[in-house]
KOLGU-4560 file (N, C-alpha, C; in nm, 3 decimals, padded with zeros to 5 digits):
<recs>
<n_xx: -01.383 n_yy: -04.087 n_zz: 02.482 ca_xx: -01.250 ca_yy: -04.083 ca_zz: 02.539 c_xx: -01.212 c_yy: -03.937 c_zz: 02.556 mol: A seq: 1 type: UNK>
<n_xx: -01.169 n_yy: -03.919 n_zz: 02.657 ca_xx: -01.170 ca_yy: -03.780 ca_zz: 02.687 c_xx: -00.994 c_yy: -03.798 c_zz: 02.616 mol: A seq: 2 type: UNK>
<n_xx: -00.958 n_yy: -03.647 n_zz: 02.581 ca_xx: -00.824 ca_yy: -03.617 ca_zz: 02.515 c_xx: -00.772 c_yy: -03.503 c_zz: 02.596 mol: A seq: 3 type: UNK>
<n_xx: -00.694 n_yy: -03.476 n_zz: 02.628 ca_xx: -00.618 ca_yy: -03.313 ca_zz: 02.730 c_xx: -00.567 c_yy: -03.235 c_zz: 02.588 mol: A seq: 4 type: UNK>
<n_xx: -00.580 n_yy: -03.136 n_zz: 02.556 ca_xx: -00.531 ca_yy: -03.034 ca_zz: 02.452 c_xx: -00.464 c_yy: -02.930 c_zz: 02.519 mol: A seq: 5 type: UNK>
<n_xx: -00.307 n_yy: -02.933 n_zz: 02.453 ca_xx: -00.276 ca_yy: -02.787 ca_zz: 02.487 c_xx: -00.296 c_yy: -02.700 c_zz: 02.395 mol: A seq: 6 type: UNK>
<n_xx: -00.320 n_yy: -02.549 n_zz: 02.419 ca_xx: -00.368 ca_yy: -02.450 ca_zz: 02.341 c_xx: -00.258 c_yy: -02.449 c_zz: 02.221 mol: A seq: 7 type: UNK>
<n_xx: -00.196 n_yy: -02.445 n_zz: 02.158 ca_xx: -00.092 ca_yy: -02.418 ca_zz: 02.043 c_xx: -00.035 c_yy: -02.246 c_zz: 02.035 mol: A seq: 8 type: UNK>
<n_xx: 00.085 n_yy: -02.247 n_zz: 02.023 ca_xx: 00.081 ca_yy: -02.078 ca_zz: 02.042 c_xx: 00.054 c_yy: -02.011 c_zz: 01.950 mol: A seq: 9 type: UNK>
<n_xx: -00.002 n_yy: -01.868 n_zz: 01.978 ca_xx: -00.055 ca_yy: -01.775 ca_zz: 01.888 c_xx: 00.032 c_yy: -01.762 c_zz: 01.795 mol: A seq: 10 type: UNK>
<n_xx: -00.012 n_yy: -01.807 n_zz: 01.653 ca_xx: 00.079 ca_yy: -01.771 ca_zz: 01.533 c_xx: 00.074 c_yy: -01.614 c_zz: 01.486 mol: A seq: 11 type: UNK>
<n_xx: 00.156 n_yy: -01.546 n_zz: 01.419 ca_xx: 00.154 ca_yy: -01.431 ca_zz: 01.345 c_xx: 00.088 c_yy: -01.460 c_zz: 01.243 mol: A seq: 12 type: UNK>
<n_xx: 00.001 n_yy: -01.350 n_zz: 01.245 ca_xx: -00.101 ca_yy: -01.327 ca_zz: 01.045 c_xx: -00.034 c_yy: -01.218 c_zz: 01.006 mol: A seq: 13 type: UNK>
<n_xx: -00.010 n_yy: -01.283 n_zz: 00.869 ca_xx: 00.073 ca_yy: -01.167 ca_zz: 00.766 c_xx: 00.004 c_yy: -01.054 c_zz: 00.790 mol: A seq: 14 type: UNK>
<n_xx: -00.130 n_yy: -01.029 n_zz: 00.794 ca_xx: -00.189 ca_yy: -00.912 ca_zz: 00.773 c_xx: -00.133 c_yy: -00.842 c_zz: 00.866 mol: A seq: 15 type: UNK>
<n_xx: -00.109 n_yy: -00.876 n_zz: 00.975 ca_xx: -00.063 ca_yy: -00.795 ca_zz: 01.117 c_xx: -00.188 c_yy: -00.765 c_zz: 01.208 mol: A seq: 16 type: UNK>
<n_xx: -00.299 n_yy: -00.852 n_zz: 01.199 ca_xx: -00.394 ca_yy: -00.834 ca_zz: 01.286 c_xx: -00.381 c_yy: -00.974 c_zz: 01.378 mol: A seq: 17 type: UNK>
<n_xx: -00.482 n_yy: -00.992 n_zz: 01.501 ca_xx: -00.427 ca_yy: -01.096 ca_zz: 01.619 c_xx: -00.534 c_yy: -01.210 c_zz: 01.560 mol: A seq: 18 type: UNK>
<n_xx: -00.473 n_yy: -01.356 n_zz: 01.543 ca_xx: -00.536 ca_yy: -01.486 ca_zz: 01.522 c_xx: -00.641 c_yy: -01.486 c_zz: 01.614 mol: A seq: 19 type: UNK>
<n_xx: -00.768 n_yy: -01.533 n_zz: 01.558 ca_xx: -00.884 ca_yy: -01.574 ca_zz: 01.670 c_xx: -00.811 c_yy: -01.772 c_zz: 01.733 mol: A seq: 20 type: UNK>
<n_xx: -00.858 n_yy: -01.775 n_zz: 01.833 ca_xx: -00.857 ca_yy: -01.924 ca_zz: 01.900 c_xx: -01.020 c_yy: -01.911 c_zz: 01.868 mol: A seq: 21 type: UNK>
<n_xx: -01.031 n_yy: -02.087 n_zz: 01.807 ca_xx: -01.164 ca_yy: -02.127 ca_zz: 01.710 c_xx: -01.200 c_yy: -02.274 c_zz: 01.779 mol: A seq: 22 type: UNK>
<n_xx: -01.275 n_yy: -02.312 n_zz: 01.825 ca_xx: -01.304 ca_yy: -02.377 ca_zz: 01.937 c_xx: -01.423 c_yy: -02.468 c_zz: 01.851 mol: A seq: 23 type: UNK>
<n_xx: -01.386 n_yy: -02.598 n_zz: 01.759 ca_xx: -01.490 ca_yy: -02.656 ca_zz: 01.664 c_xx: -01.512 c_yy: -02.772 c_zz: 01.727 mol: A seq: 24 type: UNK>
<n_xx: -01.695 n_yy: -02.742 n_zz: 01.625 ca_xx: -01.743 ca_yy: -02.850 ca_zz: 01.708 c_xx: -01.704 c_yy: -03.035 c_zz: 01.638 mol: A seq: 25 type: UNK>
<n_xx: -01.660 n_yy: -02.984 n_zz: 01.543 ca_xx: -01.572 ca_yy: -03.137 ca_zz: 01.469 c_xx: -01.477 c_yy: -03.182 c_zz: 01.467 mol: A seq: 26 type: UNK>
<n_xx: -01.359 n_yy: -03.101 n_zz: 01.605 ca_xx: -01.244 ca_yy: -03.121 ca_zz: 01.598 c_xx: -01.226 c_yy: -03.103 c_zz: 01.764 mol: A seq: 27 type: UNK>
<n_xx: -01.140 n_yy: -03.186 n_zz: 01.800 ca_xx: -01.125 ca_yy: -03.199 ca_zz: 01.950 c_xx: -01.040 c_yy: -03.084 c_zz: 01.999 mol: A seq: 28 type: UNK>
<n_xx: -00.937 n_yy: -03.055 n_zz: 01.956 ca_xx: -00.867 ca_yy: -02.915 ca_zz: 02.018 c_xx: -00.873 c_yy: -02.818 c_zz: 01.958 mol: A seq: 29 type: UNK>
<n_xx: -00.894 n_yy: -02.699 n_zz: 02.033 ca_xx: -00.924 ca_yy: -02.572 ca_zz: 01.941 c_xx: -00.744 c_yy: -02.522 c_zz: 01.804 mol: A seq: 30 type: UNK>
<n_xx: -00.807 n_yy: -02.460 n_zz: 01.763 ca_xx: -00.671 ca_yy: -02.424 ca_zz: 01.664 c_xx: -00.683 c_yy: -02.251 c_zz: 01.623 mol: A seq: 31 type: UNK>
<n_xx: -00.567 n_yy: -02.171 n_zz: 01.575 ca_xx: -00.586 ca_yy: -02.060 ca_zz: 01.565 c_xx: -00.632 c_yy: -02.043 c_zz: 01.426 mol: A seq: 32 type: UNK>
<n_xx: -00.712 n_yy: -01.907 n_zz: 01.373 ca_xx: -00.742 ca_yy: -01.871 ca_zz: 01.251 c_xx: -00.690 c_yy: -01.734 c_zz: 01.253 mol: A seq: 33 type: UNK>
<n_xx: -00.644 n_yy: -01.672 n_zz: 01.122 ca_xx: -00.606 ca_yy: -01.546 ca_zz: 01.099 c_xx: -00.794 c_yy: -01.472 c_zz: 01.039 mol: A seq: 34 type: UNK>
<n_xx: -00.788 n_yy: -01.350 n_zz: 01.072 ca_xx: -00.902 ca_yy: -01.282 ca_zz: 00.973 c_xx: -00.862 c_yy: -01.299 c_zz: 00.830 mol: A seq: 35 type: UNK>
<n_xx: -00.974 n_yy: -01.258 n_zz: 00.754 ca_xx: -00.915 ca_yy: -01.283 ca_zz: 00.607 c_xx: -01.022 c_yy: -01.208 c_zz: 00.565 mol: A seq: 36 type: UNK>
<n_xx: -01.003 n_yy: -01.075 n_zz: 00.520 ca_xx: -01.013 ca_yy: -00.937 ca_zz: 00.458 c_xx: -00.955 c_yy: -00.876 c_zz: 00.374 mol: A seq: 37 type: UNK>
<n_xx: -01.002 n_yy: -00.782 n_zz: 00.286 ca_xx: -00.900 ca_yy: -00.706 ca_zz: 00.214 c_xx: -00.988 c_yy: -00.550 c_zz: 00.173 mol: A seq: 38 type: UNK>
<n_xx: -00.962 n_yy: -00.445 n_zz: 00.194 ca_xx: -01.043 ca_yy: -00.320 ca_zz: 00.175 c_xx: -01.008 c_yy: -00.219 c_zz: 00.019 mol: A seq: 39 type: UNK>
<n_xx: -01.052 n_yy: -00.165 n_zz: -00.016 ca_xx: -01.039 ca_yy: -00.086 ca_zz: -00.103 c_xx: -01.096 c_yy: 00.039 c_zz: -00.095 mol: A seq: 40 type: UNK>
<n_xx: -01.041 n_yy: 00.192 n_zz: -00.163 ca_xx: -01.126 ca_yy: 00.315 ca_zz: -00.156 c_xx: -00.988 c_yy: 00.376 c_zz: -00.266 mol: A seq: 41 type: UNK>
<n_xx: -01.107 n_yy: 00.493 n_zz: -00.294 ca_xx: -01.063 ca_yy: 00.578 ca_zz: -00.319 c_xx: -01.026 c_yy: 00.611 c_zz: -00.483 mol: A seq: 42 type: UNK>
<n_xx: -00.879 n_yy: 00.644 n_zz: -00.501 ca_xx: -00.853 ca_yy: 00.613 ca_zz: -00.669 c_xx: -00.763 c_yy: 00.518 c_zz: -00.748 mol: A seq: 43 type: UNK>
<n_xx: -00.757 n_yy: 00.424 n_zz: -00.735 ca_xx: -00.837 ca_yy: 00.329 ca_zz: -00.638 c_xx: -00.697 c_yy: 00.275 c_zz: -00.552 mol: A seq: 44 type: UNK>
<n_xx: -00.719 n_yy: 00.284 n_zz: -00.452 ca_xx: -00.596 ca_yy: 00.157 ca_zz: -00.358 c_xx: -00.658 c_yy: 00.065 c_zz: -00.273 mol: A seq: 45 type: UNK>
<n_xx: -00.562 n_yy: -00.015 n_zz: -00.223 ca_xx: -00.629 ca_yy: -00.170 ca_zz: -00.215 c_xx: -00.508 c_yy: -00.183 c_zz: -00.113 mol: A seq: 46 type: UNK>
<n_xx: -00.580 n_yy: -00.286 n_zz: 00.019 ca_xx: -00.482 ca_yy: -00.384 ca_zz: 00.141 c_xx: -00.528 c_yy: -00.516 c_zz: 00.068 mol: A seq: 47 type: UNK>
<n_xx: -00.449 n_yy: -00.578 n_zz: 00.009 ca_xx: -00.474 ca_yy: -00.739 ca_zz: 00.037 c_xx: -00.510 c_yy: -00.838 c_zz: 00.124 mol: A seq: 48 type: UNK>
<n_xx: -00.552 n_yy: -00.917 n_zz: 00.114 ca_xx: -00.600 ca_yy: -01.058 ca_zz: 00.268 c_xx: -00.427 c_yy: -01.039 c_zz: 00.323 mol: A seq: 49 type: UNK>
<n_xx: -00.326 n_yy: -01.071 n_zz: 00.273 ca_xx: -00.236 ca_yy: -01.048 ca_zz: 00.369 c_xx: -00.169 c_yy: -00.930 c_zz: 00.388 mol: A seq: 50 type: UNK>
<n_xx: -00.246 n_yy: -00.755 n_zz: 00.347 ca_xx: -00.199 ca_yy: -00.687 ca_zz: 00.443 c_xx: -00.096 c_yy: -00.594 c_zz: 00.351 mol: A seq: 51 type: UNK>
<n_xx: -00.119 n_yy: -00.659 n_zz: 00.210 ca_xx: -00.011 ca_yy: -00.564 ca_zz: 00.128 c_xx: -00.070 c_yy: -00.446 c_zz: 00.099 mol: A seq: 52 type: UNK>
<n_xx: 00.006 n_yy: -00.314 n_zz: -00.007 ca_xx: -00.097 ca_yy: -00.212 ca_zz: -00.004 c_xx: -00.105 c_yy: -00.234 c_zz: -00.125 mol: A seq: 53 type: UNK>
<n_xx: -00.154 n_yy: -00.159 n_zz: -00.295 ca_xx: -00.140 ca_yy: -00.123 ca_zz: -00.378 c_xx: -00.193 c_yy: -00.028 c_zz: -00.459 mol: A seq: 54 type: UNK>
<n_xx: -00.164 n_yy: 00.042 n_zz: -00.536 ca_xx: -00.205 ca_yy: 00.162 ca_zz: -00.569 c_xx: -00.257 c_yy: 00.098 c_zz: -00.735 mol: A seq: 55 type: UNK>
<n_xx: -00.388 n_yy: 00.081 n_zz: -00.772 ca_xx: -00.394 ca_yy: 00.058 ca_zz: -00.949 c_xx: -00.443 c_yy: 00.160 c_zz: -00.992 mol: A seq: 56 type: UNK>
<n_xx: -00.340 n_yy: 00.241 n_zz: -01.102 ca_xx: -00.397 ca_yy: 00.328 ca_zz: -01.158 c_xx: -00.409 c_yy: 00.323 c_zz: -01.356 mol: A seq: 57 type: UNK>
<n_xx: -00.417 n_yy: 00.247 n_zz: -01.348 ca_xx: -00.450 ca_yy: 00.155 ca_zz: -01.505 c_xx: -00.551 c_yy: 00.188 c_zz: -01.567 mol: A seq: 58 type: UNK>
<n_xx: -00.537 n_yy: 00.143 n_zz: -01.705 ca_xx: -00.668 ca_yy: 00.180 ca_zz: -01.717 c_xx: -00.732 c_yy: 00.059 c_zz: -01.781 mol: A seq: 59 type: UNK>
<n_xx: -00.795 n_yy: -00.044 n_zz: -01.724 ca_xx: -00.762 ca_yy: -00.220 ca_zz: -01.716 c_xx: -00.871 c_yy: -00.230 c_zz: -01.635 mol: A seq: 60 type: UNK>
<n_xx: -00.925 n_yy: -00.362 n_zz: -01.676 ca_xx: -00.926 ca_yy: -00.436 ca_zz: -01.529 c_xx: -00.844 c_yy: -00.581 c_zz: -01.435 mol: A seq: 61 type: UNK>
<n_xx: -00.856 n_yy: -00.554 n_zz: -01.323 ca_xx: -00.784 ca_yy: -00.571 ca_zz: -01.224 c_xx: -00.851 c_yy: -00.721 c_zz: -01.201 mol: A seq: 62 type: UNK>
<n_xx: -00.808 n_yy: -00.824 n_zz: -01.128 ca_xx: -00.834 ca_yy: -00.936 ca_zz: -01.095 c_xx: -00.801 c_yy: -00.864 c_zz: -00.881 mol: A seq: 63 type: UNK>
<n_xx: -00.925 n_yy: -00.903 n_zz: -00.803 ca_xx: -00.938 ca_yy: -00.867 ca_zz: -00.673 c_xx: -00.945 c_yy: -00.953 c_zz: -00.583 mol: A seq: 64 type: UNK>
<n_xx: -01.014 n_yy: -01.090 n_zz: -00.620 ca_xx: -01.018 ca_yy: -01.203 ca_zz: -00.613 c_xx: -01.014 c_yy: -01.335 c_zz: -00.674 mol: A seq: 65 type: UNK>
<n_xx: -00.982 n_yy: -01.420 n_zz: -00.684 ca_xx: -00.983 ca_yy: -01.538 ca_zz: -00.743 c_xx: -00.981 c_yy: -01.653 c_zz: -00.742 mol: A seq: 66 type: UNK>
<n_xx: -01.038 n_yy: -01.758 n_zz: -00.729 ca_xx: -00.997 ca_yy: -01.881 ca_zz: -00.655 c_xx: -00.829 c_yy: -01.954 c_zz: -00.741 mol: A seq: 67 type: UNK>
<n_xx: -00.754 n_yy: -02.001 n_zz: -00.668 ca_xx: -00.649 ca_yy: -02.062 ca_zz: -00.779 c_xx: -00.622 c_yy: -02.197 c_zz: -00.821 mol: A seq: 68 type: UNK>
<n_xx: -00.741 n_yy: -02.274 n_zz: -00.690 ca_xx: -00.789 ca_yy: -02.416 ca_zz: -00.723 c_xx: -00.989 c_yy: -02.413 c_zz: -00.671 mol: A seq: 69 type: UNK>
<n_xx: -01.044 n_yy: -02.409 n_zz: -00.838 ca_xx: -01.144 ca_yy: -02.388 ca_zz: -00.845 c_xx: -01.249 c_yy: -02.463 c_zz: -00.740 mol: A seq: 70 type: UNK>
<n_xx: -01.262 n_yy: -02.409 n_zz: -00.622 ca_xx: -01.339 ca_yy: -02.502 ca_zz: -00.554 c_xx: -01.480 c_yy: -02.459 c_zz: -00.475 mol: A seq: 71 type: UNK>
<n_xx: -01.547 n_yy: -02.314 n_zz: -00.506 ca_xx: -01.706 ca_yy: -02.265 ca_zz: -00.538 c_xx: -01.727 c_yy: -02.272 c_zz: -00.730 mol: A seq: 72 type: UNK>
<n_xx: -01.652 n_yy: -02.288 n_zz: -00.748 ca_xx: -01.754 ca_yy: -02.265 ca_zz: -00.893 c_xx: -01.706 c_yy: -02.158 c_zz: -00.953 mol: A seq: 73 type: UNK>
<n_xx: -01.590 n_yy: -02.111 n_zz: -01.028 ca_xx: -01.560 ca_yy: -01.975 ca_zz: -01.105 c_xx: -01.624 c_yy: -01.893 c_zz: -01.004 mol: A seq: 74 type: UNK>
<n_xx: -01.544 n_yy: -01.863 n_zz: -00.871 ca_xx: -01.585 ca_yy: -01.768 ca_zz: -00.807 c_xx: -01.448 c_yy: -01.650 c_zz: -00.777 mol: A seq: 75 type: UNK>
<n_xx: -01.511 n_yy: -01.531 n_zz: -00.835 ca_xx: -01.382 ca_yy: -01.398 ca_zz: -00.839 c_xx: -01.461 c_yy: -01.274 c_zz: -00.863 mol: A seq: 76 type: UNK>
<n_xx: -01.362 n_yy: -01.204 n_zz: -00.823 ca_xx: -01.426 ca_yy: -01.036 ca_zz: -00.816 c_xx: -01.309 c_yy: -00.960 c_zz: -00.884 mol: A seq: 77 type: UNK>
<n_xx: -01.326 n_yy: -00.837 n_zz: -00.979 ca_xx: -01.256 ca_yy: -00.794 ca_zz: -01.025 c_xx: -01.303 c_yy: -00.653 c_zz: -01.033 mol: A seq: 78 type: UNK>
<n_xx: -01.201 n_yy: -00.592 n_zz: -01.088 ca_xx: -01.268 ca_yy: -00.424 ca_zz: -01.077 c_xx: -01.209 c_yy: -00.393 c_zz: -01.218 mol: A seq: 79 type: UNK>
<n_xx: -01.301 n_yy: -00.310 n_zz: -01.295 ca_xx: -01.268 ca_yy: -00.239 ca_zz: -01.422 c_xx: -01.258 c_yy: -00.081 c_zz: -01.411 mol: A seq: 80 type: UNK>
<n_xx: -01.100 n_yy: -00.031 n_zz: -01.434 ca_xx: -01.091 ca_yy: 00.098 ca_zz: -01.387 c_xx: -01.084 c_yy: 00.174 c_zz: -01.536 mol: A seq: 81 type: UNK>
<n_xx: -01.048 n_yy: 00.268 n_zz: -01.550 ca_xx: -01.036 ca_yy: 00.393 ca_zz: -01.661 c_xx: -00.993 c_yy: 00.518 c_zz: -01.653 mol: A seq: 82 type: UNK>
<n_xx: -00.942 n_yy: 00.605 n_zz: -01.731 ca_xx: -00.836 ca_yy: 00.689 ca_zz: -01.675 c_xx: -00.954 c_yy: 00.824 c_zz: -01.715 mol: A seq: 83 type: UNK>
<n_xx: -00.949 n_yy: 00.876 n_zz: -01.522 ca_xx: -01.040 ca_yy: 00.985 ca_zz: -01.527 c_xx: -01.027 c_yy: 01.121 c_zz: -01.507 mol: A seq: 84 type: UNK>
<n_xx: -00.910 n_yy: 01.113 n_zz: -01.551 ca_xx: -00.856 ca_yy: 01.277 ca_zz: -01.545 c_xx: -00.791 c_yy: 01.295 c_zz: -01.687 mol: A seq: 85 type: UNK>
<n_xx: -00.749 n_yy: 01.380 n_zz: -01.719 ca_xx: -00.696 ca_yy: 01.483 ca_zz: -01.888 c_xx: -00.594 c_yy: 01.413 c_zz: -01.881 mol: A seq: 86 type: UNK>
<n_xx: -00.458 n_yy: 01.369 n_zz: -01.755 ca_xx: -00.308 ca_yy: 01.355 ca_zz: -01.769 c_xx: -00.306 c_yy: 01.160 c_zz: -01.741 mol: A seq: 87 type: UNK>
<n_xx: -00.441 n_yy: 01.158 n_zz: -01.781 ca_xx: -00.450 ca_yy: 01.016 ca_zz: -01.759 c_xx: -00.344 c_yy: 00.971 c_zz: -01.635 mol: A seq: 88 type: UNK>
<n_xx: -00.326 n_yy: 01.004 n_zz: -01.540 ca_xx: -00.241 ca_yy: 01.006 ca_zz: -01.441 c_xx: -00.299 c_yy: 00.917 c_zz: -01.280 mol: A seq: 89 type: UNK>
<n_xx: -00.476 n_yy: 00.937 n_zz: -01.325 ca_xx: -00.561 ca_yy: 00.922 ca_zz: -01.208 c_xx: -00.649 c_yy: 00.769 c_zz: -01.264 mol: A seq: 90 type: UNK>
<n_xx: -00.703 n_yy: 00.698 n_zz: -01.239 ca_xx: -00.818 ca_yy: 00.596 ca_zz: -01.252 c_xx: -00.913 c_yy: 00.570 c_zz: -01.200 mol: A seq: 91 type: UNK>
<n_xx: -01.047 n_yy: 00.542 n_zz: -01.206 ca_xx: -01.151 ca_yy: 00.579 ca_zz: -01.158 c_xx: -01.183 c_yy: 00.386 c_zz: -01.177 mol: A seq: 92 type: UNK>
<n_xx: -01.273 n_yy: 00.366 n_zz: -01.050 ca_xx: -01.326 ca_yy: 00.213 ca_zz: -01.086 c_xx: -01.433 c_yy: 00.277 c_zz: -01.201 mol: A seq: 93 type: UNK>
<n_xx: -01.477 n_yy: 00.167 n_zz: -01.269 ca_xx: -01.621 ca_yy: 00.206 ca_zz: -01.376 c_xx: -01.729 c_yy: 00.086 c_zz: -01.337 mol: A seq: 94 type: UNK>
<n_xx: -01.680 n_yy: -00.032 n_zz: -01.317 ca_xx: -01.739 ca_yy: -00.131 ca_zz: -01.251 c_xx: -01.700 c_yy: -00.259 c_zz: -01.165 mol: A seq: 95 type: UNK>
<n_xx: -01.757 n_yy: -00.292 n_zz: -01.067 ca_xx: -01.722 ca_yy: -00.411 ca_zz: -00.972 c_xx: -01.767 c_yy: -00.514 c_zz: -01.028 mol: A seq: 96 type: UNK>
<n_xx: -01.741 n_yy: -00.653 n_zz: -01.073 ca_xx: -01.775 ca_yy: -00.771 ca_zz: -01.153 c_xx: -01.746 c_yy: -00.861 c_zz: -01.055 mol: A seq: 97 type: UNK>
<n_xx: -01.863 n_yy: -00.949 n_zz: -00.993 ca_xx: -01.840 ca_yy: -01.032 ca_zz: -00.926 c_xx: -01.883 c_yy: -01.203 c_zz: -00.959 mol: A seq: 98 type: UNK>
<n_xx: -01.818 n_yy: -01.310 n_zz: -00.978 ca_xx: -01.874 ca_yy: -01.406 ca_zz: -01.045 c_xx: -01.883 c_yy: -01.508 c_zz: -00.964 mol: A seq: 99 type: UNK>
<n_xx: -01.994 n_yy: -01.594 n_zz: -00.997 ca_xx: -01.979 ca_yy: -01.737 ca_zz: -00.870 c_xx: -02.101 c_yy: -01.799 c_zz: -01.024 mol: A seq: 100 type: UNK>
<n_xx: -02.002 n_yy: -01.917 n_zz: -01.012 ca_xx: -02.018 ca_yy: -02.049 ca_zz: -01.097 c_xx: -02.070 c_yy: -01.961 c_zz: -01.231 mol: A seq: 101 type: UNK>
<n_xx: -02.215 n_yy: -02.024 n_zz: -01.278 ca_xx: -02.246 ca_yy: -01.935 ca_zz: -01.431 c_xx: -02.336 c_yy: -01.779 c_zz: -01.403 mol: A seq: 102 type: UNK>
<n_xx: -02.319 n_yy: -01.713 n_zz: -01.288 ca_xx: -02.384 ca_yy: -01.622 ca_zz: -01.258 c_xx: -02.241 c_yy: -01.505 c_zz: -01.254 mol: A seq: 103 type: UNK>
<n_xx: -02.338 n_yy: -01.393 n_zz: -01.289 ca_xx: -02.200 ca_yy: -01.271 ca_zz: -01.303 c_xx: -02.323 c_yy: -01.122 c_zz: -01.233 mol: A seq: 104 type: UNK>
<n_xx: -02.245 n_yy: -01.052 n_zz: -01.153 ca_xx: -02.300 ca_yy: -00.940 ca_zz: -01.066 c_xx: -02.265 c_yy: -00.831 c_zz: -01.116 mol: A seq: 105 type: UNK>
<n_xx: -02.279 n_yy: -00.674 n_zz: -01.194 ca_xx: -02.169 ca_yy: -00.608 ca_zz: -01.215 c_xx: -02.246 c_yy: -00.491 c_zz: -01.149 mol: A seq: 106 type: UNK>
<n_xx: -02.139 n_yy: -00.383 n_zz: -01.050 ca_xx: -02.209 ca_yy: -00.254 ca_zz: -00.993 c_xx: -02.108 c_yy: -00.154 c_zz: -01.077 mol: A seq: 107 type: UNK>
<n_xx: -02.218 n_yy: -00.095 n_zz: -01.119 ca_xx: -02.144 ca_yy: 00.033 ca_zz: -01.204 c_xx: -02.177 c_yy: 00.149 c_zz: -01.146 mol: A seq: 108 type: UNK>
<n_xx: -02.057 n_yy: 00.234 n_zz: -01.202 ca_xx: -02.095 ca_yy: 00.384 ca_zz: -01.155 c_xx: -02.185 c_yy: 00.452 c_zz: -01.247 mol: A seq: 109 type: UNK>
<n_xx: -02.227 n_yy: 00.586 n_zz: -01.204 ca_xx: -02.314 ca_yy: 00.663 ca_zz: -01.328 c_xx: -02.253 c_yy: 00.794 c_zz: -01.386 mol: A seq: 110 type: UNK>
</recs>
């Protein structure tokens, strides 16, 4: 049975980047998707998936990702920072910890 679809209008993504139109092969009319990213650098600051900024200068670690209804398997990424200057003022990552189900990844610095 053939169906006529109208396109749906382009929604806004929090992040402030432009929705892709996603054209599936299990669903009769296409629908929009936002990207879903989040970057980090430096000592350390962070954009969130939607686009926030934040500055962690702790000396902790940080939760980066997380699922909040467990549905890969204890899957999250976190960063462990430490204070790398004299005025403890600055934080340095020390390691990236990445987990999925009973497996754990960690990249450290040297």
């Amino acid at each position: 049975v053939e169906v006529e679809c109208e396109v749906p209008p382009e929604p806004p993504c929090a992040n402030g980047l432009r929705p892709t139109l996603v054209h599936s092969p299990d669903e009769c009319c296409p629908h929009w998707e936002c990207d879903c990213y989040c970057t980090g650098w430096g000592d350390p600051h962070y954009v969130t998936f939607d686009g926030l900024y934040y500055s962690y200068q702790g000396n902790c670690t940080y939760v980066l990702v997380e699922e909040i209804t467990p549905t890969l398997g204890n899957f999250g990424v976190y960063i462990d920072n430490y204070h790398c200057d004299v005025n403890d003022r600055v934080s340095c990552p020390r390691t990236l910890m990445v987990r999925y189900q009973s497996q754990e990844v960690l990249v450290k610095t040297l």
